[in-house]
C-alpha positions in Angstrom: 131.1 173.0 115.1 128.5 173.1 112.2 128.3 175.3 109.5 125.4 178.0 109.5 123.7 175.7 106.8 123.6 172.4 108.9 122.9 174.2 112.1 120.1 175.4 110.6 118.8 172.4 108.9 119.3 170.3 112.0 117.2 172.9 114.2 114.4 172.5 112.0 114.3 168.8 112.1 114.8 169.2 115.8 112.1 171.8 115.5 109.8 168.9 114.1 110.5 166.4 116.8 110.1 168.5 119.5 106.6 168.8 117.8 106.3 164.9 118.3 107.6 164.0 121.2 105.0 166.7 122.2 102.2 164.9 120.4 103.0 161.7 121.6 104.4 160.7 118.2 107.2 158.4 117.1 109.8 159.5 115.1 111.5 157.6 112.1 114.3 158.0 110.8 115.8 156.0 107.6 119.2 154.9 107.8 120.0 156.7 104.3 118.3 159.5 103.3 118.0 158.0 99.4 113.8 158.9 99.1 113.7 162.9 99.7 112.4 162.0 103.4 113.5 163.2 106.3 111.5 162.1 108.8 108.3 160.0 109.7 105.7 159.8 112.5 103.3 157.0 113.7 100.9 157.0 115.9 100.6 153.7 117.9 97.0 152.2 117.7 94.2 152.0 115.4 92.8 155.1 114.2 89.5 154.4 112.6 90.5 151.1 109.7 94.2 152.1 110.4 96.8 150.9 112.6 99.4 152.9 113.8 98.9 155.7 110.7 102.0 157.1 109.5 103.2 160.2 107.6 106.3 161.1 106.0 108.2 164.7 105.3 111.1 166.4 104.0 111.4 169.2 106.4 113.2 172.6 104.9 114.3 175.5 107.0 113.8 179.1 105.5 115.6 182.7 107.5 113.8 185.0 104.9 110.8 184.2 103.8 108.6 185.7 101.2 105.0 185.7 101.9 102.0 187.0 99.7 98.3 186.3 100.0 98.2 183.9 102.7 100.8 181.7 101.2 104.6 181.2 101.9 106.2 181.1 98.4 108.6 178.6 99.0 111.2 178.5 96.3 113.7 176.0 98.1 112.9 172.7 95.9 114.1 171.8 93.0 112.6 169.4 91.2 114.0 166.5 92.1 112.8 167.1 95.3 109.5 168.2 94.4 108.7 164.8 92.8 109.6 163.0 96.1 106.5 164.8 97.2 104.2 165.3 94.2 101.4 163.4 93.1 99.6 160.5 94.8 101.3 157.3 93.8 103.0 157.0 97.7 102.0 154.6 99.9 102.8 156.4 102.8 101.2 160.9 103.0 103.7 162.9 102.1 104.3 166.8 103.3 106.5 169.5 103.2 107.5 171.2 106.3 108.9 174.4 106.0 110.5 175.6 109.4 110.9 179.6 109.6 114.0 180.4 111.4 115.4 183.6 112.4 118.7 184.8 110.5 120.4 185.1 113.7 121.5 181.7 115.4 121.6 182.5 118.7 118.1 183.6 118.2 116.9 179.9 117.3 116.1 179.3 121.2 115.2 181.5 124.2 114.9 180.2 127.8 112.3 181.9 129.6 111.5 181.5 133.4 108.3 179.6 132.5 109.5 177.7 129.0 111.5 177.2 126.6 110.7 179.0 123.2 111.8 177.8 119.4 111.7 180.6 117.0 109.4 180.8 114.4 107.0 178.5 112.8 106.8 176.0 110.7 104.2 175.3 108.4 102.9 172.0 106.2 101.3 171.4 103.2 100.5 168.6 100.8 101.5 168.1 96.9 99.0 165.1 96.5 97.3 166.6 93.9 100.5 168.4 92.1 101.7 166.5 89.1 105.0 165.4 89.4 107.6 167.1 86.4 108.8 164.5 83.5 111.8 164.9 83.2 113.1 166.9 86.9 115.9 168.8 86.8 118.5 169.1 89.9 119.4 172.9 88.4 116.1 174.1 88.3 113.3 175.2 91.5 109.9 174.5 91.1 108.1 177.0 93.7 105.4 175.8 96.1 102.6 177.9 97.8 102.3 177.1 101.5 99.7 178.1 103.4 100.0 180.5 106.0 97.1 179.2 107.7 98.5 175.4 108.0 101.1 176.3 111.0 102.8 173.0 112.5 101.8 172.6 116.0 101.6 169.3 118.2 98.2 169.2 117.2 98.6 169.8 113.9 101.3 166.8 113.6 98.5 164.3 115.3 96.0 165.5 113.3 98.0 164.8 110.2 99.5 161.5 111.1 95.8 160.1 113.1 93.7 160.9 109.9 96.8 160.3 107.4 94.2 157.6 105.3 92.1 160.7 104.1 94.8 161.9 102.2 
């Protein structure tokens, strides 16, 4: 059985590629998880100059978040992990997901007579244009605003991954 803290990180990755397989998405995954990245998604095909675009994320679940003019204020990074997604020097668009979960486990899911339903949302935002910390400490958070109006859908996902060269 997992602990609470896996079971909940592995429902919000599961979260995520529910999201994809429901875009029509691929899913990566790297064999080590060395880079801060948890997951990829390509689209297959071109995509204006780009064939089968492709993002990246580190996806981070959250049971009590804090919320304050139209931002989450994520305070689950430190800065390690922050600079695996700050600034614009990666090849491949990076994100943060953050996947809102309910405290309760056995609230994660509900079957319904016309669907299954995950609880809550997640939501996605970019640190392109943060500046990634000199000297990043392991011991020490670095706190990231994320929009309350950038929830992760299906569509959302696509969008992301199909226009991932404007970012």
């Amino acid at each position: 059985m997992l602990d609470a803290r896996q079971h909940q990180g592995k429902f919000g990755e599961d979260y995520v590629r529910v999201l994809a397989s429901a875009a029509g998405l691929l899913v990566l995954k790297d064999d080590l998880d060395v880079d801060g990245i948890d997951l990829g998604f390509r689209a297959t095909g071109r995509y204006g100059k780009v064939y089968s675009p492709t993002i990246e994320a580190q996806i981070k679940t959250w049971s009590k978040p804090s919320r304050s003019s139209g931002h989450l204020d994520y305070r689950g990074l430190d800065e390690w992990q922050f600079n695996k997604l700050a600034g614009s020097d990666f090849t491949v668009p990076r994100f943060l997901f953050v996947i809102c979960v309910p405290v309760d486990n056995q609230s994660y899911a509900a079957s319904m007579t016309d669907g299954v339903m995950l609880r809550h949302l997640g939501y996605f935002v970019s640190l392109r244009s943060e500046k990634p910390i000199l000297e990043p400490d392991r011991n020490r958070k670095r706190p990231v605003k994320v929009p309350t109006a950038n929830v992760l859908t299906a569509a959302a996902l696509r969008r992301l991954t199909e226009t991932q060269s404007v970012w």
